[in-house]
C-alpha positions in Angstrom: 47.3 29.3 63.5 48.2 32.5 61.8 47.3 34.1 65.4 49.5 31.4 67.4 52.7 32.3 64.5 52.1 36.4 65.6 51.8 35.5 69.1 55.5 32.9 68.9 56.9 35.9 66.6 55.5 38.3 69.3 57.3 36.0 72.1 60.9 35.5 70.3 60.9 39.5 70.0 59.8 40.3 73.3 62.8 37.2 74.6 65.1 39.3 71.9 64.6 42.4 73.6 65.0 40.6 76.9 67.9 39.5 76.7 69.3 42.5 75.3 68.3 44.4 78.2 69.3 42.1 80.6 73.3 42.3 78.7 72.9 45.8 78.9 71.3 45.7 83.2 74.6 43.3 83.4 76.9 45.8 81.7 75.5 48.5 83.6 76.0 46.6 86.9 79.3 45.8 86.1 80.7 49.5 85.1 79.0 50.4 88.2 80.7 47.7 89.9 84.2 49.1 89.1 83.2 52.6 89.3 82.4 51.5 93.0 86.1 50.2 92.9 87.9 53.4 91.1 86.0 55.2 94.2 87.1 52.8 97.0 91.0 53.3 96.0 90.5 57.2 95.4 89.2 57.5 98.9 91.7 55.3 100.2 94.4 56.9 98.0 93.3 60.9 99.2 93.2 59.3 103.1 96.2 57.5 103.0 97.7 61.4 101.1 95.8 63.8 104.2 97.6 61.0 107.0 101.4 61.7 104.9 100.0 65.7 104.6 99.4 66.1 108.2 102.6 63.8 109.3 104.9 66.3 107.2 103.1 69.4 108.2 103.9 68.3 111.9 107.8 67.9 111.2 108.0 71.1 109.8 105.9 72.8 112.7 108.5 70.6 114.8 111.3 71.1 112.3 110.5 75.2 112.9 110.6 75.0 116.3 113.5 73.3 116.2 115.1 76.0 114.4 114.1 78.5 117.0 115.8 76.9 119.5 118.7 76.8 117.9 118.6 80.2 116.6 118.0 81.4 120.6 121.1 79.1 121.6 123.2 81.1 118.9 122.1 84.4 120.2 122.2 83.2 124.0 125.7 81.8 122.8 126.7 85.0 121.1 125.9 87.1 124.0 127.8 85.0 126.3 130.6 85.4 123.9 130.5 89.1 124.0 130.1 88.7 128.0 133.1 86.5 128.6 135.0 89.1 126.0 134.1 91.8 127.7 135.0 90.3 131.3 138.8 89.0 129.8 139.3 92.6 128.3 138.4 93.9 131.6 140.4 91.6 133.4 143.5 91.9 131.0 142.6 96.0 131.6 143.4 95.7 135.0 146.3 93.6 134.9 147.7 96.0 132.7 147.0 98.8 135.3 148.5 97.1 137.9 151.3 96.2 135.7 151.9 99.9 134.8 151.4 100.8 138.3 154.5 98.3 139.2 156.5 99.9 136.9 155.9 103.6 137.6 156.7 102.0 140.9 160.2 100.3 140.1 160.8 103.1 137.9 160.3 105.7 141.0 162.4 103.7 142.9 164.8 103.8 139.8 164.7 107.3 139.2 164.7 107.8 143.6 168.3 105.5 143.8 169.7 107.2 140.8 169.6 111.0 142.2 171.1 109.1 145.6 173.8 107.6 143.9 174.6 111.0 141.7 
């Protein structure tokens, strides 16, 4: 009987340590179970952060491109500036040639009736 009462006593420790591994297999399972998680939404977090990365880096390599256009349609439009400018000075030039040409003209004439009439 003595060896029945060692082998129960045996029995309830071995079921003790039993179930005490069995809460610490579950514990373990379920920390693993939410590390899994924590590492589901970090990947999804650092995907859904490379697709906004790589949609902002393309408007800024638009965004820059952008801004060279418009910098080389100020400088086309400076230069036609300076162009047209240059052309109406020229033109205005001229006119004023011809203008001064007139006079020396009229006043020739001037100067021509003046010595008739004295």
């Amino acid at each position: 009987m003595a060896k029945v009462a060692d082998l129960q006593d045996c029995l309830d420790k071995k079921k003790a340590q039993s179930a005490i591994m069995m809460e610490s297999s579950s514990k373990a399972r379920k920390r693993m179970s939410e590390l899994e998680q924590k590492l589901y939404l970090a990947n999804k977090e650092r995907i859904e952060l490379e697709q906004e990365y790589r949609h902002r880096q393309n408007n800024a390599v638009k965004m820059g491109k952008r801004i060279k256009l418009l910098e080389q349609q100020i400088s086309d439009t400076s230069e036609q500036q300076i162009k047209d400018t240059e052309a109406e000075e020229d033109e205005m030039a001229n006119k004023l040639k011809d203008l001064q040409e007139e006079i020396d003209v009229v006043d020739s004439d001037f100067q021509r009736l003046k010595q008739i009439e004295d």
